[in-house]
C-alpha positions in Angstrom: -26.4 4.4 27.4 -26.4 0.9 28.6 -26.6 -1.6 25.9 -23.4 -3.1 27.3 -23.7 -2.6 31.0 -21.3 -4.9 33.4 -19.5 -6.7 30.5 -15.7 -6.5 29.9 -14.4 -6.5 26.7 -10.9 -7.2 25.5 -10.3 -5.7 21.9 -7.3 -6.2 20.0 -5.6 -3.8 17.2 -6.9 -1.1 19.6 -4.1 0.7 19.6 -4.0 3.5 17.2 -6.6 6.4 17.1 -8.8 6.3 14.0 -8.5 2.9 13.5 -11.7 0.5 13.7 -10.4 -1.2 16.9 -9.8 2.1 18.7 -13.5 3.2 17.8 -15.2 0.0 19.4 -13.3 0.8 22.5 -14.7 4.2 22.5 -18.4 2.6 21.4 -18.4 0.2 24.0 -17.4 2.6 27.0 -20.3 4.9 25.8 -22.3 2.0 25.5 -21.9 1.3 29.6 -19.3 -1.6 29.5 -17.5 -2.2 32.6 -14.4 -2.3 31.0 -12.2 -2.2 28.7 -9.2 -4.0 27.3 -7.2 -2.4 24.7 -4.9 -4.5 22.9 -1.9 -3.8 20.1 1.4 -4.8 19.4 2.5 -1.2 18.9 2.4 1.0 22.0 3.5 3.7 20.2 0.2 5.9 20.2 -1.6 4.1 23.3 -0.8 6.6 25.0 -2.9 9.2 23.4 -5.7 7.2 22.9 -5.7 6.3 26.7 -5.6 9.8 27.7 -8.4 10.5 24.9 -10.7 8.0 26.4 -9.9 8.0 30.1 -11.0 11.8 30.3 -14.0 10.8 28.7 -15.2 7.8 30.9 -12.6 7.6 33.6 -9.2 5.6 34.2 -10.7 2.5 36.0 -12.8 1.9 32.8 -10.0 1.9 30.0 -7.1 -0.5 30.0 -4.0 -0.9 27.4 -1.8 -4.1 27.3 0.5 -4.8 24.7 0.0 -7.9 22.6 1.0 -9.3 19.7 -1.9 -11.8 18.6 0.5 -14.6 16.8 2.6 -15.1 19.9 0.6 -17.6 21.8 2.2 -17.0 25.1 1.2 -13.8 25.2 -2.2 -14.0 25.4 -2.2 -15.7 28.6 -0.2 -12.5 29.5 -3.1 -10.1 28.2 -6.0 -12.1 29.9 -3.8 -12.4 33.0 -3.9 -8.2 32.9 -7.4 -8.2 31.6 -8.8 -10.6 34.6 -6.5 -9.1 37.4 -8.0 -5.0 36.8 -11.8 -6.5 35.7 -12.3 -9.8 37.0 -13.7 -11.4 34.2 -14.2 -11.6 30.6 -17.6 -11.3 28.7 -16.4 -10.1 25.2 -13.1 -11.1 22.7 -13.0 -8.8 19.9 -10.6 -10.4 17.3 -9.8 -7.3 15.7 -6.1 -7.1 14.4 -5.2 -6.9 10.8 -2.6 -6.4 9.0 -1.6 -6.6 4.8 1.5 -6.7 2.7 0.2 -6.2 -1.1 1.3 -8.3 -3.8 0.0 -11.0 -6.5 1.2 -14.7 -6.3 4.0 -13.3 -8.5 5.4 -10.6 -6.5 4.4 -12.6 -2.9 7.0 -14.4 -1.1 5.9 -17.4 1.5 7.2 -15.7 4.4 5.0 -12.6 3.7 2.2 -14.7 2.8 2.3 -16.2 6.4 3.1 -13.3 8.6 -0.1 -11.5 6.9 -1.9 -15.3 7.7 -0.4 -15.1 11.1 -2.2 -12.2 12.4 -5.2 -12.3 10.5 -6.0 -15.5 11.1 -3.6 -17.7 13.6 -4.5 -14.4 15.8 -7.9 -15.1 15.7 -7.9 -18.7 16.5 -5.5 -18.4 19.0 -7.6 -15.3 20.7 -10.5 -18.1 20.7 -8.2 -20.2 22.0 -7.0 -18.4 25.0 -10.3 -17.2 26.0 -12.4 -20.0 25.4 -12.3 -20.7 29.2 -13.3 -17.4 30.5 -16.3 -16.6 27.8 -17.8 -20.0 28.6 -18.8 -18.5 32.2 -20.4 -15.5 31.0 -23.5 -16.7 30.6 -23.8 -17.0 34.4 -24.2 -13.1 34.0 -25.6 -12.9 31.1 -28.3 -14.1 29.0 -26.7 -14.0 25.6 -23.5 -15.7 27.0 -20.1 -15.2 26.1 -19.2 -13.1 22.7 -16.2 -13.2 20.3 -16.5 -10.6 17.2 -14.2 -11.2 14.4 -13.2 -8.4 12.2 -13.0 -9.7 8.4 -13.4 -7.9 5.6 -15.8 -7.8 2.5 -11.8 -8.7 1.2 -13.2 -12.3 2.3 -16.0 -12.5 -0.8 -13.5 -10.2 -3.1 -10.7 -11.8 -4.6 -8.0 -8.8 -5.5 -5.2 -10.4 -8.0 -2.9 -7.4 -5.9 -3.4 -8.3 -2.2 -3.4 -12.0 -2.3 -2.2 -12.7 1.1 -5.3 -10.0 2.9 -7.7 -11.6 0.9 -7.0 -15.2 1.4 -6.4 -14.3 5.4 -9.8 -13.1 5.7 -11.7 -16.1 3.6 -9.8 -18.2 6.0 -11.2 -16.2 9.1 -14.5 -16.2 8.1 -14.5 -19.8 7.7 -13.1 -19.9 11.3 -16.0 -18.1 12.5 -18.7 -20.3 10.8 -16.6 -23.0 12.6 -16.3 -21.7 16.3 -19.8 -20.3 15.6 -20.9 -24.5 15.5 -18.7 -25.4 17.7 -18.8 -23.0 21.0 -22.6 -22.8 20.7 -23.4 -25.5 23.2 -21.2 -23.3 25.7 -23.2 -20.6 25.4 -20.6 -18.7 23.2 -21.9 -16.9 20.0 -19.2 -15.9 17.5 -20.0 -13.4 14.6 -18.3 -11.2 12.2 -18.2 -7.7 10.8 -17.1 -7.5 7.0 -16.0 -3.7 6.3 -16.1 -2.5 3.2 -14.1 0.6 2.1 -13.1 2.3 5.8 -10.3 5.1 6.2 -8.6 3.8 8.9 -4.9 4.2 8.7 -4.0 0.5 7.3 -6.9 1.7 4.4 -4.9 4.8 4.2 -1.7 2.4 3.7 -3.1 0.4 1.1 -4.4 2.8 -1.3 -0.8 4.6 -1.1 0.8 1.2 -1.7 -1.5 0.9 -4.4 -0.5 4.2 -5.9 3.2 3.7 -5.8 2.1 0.9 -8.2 0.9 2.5 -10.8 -2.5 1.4 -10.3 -4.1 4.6 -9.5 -2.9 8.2 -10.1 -3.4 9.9 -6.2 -5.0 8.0 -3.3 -7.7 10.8 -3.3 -8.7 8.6 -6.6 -8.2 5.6 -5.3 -10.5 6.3 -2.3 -13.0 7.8 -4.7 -13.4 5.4 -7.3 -13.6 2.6 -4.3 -16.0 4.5 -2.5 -18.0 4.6 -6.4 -18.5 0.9 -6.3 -21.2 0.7 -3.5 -24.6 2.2 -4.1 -23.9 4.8 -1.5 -21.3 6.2 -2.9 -19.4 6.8 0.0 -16.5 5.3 2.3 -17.5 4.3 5.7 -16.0 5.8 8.9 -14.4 3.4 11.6 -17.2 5.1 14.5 -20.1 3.8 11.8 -18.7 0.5 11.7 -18.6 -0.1 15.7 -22.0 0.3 15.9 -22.0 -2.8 14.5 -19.9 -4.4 17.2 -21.9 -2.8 19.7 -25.2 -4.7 18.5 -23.1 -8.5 18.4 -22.0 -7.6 21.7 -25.3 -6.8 23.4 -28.1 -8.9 24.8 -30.0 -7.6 21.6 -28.4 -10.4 19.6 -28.4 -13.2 21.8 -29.8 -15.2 19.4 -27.5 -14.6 16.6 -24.5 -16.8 15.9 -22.5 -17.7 12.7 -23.5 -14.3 11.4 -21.7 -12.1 8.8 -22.8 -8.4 9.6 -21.6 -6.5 6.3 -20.8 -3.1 6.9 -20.2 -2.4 3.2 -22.7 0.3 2.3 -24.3 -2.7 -0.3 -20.5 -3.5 -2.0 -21.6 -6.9 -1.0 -24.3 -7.0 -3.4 -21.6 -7.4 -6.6 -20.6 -10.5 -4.8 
């Protein structure tokens, strides 16, 4: 496998086995990058994963460095670590997320911005930070430099019980489109992935949150009445939805910018 041979790829909320993040690190190591940065502001299981994924394609390969996306100065920290063990930086994969459920009612400000904070503010200031470093990628590679953005199908949806996710992922997508029109003439493209229903651990959060509500009797429901509302029928695994990132990060797309790549199994379709 060598769709992503010689790039380097820093990935945030990559931290946690069976999370989305986690499987793209794994994806783009079988895939033949050169390396990989794994980013998260909780070290807590990076451990494990490390071990996981260096005795499958060697310690030099796999990287962790902690990060917490909506602190500005440490980025400069993480790309410091990231260019220092790889040299270079080819791929930003903006994928940190987090959500704290609630309607406008039940919402305060403060929650409202520390779910805007990572979600978006951690996206633009990933962009930000490595805006210098992608812009030379395209002297080794034809599609130049790559930043994926994980949204959501969340940014079509809106969900009168998880305001502040939903409005932090319309924002992001926007801020795609944007950087998409804008870092074009450098030779950056910038796309996003829009999950639908995935069982990652935050999923796995949500619909528990959402039972303690009220709103659904056991999260076994919850997951299968979700997974009822696109024409598969199914809930998608974080290892299908890397193959996603795999494709945006490859030369395969080096003409595709400004591009939403829903991985929804057709929920989009209502929308």
């Amino acid at each position: 496998m060598s769709r992503l041979k010689n790039k380097v790829a820093l990935v945030t909320g990559a931290g946690q086995a069976g999370n989305i993040g986690a499987a793209i690190c794994d994806a783009f190591l079988r895939e033949g990058a050169a390396g990989v940065m794994a980013t998260d502001i909780n070290e807590a299981h990076a451990a494990e994963l490390l071990d996981d994924l260096r005795q499958r394609y060697g310690e030099a390969r796999i990287q962790f460095t902690p990060l917490d996306v909506s602190a500005s100065e440490q980025w400069a920290a993480a790309l410091e670590a990231t260019v220092g063990h790889f040299g270079h930086l080819d791929v930003l994969v903006n994928n940190a997320g987090i959500a704290i459920h609630g309607g406008i009612a039940n919402t305060s400000l403060d929650d409202l911005r520390t779910v805007m904070a990572v979600n978006h503010d951690g996206s633009f200031l990933g962009i930000k930070a490595c805006l210098p470093l992608l812009a030379e990628a395209h002297t080794r590679h034809a599609g130049g430099g790559v930043i994926i953005n994980t949204v959501s199908m969340a940014s079509y949806m809106p969900n009168a019980n998880n305001i502040g996710y939903h409005v932090s992922k319309a924002a992001q997508r926007m801020l795609t489109l944007c950087a998409a029109q804008e870092l074009g003439p450098q030779k950056i493209r910038v796309n996003s992935v829009h999950p639908g229903v995935t069982m990652t651990p935050l999923m796995r959060q949500g619909l528990a949150d959402y039972v303690a509500q009220g709103l659904w009797e056991s999260t076994e429901a919850a997951e299968a009445e979700l997974a009822a509302m696109n024409p598969l029928n199914t809930a998608s695994q974080p290892q299908d939805t890397s193959e996603a990132f795999v494709y945006l990060a490859s030369e395969e797309s080096r003409f595709v910018t400004g591009a939403a790549i829903c991985h929804d199994g057709g929920l989009g379709m209502r929308y």
